[in-house]
C-alpha positions as CSV (number, residue, x, y, z in Angstrom):
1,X,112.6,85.2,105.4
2,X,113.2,87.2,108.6
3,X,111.0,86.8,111.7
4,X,108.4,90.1,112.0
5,X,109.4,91.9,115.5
6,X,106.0,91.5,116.4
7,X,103.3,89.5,115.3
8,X,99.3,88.5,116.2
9,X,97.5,85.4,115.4
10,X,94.1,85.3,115.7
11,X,94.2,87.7,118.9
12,X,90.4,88.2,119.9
13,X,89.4,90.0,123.3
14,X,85.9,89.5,125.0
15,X,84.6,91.3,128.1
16,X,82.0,89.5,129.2
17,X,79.5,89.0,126.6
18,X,81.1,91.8,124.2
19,X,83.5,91.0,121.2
20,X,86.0,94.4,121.5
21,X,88.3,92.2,119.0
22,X,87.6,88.9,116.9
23,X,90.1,86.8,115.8
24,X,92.8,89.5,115.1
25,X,95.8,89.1,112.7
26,X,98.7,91.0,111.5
27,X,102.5,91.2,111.7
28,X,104.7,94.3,112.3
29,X,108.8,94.0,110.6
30,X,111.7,96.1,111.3
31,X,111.7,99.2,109.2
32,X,108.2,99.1,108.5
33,X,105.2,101.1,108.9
34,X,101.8,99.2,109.9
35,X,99.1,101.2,109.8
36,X,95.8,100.1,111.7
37,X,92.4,101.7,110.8
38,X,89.4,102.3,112.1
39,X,86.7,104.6,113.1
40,X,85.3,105.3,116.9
41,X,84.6,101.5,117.8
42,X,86.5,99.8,115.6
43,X,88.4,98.0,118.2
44,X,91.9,100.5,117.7
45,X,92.0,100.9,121.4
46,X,91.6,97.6,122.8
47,X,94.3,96.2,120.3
48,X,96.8,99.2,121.3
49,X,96.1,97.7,125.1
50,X,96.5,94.1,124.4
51,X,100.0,95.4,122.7
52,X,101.2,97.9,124.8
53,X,100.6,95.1,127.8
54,X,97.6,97.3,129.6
55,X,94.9,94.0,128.3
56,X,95.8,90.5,128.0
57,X,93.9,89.1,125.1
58,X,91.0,86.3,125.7
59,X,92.5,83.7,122.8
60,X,95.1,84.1,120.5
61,X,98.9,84.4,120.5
62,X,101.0,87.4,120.5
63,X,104.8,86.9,119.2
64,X,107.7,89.0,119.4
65,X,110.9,88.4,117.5
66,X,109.5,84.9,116.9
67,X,108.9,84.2,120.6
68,X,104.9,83.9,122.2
69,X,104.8,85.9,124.8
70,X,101.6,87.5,127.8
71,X,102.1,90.6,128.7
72,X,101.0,90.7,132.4
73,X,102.0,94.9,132.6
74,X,103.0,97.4,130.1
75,X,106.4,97.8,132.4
76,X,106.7,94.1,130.3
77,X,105.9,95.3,126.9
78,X,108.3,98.0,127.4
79,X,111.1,95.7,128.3
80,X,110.8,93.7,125.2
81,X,111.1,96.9,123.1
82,X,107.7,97.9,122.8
83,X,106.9,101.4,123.6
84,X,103.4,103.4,123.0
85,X,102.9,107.0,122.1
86,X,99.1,107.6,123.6
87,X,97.7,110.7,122.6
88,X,97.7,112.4,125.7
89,X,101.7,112.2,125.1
90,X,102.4,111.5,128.8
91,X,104.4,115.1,128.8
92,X,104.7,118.0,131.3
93,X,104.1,121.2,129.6
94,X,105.6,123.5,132.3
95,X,108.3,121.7,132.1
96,X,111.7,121.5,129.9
97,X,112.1,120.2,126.6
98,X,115.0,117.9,127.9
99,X,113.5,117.3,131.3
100,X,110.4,115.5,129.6
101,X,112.7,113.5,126.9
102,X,114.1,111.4,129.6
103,X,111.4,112.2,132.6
104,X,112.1,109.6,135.2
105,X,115.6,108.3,133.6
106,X,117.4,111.6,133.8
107,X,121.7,111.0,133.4
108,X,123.6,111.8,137.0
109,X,127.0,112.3,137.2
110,X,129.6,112.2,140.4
111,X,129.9,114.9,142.6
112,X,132.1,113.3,145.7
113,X,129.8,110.8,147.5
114,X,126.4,111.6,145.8
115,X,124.9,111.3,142.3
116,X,123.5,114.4,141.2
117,X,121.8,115.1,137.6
118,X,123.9,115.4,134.7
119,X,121.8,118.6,133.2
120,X,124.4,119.4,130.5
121,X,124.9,115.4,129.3
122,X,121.1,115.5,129.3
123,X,120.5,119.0,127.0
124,X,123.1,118.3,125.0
125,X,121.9,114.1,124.3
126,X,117.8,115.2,124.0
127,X,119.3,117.5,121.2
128,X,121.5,115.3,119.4
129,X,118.6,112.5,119.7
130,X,116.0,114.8,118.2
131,X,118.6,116.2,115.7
132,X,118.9,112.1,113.9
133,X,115.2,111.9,113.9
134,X,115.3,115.4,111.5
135,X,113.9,117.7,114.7
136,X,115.4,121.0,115.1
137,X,115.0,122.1,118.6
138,X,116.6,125.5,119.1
139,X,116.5,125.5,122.7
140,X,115.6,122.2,124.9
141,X,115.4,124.5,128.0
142,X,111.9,125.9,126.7
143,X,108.4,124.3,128.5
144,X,107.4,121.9,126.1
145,X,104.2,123.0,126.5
146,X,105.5,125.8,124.0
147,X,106.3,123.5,121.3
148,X,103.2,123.2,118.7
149,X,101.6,119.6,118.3
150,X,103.8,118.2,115.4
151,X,106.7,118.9,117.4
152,X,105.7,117.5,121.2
153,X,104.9,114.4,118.9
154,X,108.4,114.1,117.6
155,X,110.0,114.6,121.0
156,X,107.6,111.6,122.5
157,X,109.2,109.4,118.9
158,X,112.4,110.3,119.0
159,X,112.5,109.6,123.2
160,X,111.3,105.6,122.4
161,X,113.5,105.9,120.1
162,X,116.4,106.6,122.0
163,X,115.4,104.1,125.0
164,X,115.9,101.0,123.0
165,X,112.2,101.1,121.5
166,X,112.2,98.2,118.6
167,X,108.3,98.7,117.9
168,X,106.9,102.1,118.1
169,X,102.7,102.0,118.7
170,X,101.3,105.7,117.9
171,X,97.8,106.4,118.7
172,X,96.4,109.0,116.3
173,X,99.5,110.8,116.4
174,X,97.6,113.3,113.5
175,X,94.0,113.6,115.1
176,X,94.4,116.9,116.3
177,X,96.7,118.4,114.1
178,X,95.9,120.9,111.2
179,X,97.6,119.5,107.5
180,X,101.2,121.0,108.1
181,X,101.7,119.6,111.6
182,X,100.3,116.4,110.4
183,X,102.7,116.4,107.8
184,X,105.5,117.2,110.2
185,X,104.4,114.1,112.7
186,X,104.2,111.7,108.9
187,X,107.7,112.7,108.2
188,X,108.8,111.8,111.5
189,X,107.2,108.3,111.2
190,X,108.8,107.6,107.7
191,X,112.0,108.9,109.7
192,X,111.9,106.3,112.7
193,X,111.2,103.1,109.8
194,X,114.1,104.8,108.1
195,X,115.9,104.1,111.4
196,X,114.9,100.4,111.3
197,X,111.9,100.7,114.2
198,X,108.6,98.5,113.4
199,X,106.2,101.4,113.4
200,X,102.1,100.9,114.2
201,X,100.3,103.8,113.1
202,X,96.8,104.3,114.8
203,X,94.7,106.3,112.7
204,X,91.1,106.8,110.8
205,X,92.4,108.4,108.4
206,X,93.0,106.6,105.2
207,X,94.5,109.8,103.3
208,X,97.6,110.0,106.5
209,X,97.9,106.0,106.7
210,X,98.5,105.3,102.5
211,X,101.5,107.5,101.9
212,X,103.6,106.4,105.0
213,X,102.1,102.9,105.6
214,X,103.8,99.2,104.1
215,X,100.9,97.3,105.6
216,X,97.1,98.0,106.4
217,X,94.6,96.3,108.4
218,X,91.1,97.3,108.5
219,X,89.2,97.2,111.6
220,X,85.2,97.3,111.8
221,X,83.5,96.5,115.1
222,X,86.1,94.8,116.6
223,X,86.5,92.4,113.0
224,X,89.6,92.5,110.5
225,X,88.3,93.6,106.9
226,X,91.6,92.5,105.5
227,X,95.6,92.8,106.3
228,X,97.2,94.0,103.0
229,X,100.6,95.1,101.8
230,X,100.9,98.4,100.0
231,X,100.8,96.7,97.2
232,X,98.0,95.1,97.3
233,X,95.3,97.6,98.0
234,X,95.1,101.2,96.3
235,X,94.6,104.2,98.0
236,X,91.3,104.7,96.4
237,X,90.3,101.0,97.6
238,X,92.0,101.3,101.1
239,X,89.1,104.4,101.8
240,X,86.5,102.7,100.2
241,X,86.8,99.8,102.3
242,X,87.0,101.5,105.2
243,X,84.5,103.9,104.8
244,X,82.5,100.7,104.0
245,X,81.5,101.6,99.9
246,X,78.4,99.7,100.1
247,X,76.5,102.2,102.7
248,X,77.9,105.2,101.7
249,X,76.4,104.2,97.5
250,X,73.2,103.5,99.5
251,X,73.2,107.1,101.3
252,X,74.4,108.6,98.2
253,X,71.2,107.2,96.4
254,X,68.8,107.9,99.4
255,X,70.1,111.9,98.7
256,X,69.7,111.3,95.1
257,X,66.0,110.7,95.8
258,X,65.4,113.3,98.5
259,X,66.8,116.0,96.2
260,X,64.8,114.7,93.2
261,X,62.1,114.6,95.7
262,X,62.3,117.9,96.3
């Protein structure tokens, strides 16, 4: 059995009197896609900050490769090989394709005494990187403020990727994309697992998370409403759950007797 790259046991998170989290648990492997869900509230945040080393958590252990670890900055989390895609996407859009896929690590080279950038080594590497991942960049001079959603997505994966990123935490990489560039963003999630990263995949949406996902835990209110492997729950049963079947029969019945009402 091999050790999961990261796992949580029982990871809860107070703040003062408020339960963000409640005894959390869940395990991410190596070529794997976890998929947490979750509407507004549901806790998504504050477990993407107690992993991405922004929150220490109140109780609970957090392991990685086997070993527990706290987190005491993300600048730790990173160095273990965990790396977060926040929506925002951390990027410049005014400037270059290449400039933002290594934005702060940029290649130098040797010119007599001094270290100046290496502008060719990094083009030519942002391409190649992005190329393994499936992306076709045509030119990685353009603003990447040009690119369309889907595709600044891919360049924020395939740059953890390429900076020694073991598990890759995306936070609603879909939310704001129409179907094809949501589709674009899912294929570039099944590619990075294909590449042997542990993947988390934010999301509240059930219909994104089931064709790409190998495990699924349910948040409600800061409470786990179960961990399963795909092949445990159905797609049908994964929405259901999460929509929470129980109050959406009741508001289908309280309809049912305002249109009879009628």
């Amino acid at each position: 059995m091999t050790t999961p790259l990261l796992e949580v046991r029982g990871i809860s998170k107070f703040y003062g009197n408020i339960n963000a989290l409640q005894d959390i648990t869940t395990k991410v492997e190596a070529g794997t896609v976890t998929c947490v869900l979750g509407d507004n509230g549901a806790g998504k945040s504050t477990f993407i900050k107690i992993l991405a080393g922004a929150h220490a958590q109140s109780e609970g252990e957090l392991l990685v490769e086997g070993e527990s670890v706290t987190f005491a900055s993300p600048r730790e989390a990173l160095a273990r090989g965990i790396a977060t895609v926040y929506q925002d996407l951390a990027m410049v859009p005014l400037m270059s394709v290449w400039r933002n896929f290594f934005l702060g690590s940029e290649p130098t080279k040797k010119f007599g005494p001094f270290r100046i950038l290496d502008k060719e080594l990094a083009s030519r590497t942002a391409k190649e990187e992005m190329a393994k991942m499936g992306i076709d960049i045509r030119d990685t001079e353009q603003p990447v403020g040009t690119l369309s959603g889907g595709e600044r997505q891919s360049v924020a994966i395939a740059r953890a990727a390429y900076f020694g990123a073991k598990v890759l935490i995306l936070d609603e990489p879909t939310s704001a994309l129409g179907v094809k560039q949501s589709g674009v963003v899912l294929r570039y999630v099944v590619e990075a697992r294909n590449r042997g990263l542990g993947v988390i995949l934010i999301t509240h949406n059930p219909h994104h998370a089931y064709p790409v996902g190998d495990r699924f835990m349910i948040l409600n209110r800061g409470r786990s409403m179960g961990d399963f492997a795909k092949s445990e729950i159905s797609q049908e049963e994964l929405t259901q759950l999460m929509a929470g079947g129980a109050e959406l029969e009741e508001l289908a019945h309280e309809l049912e007797s305002a249109r009879a009402g009628a």
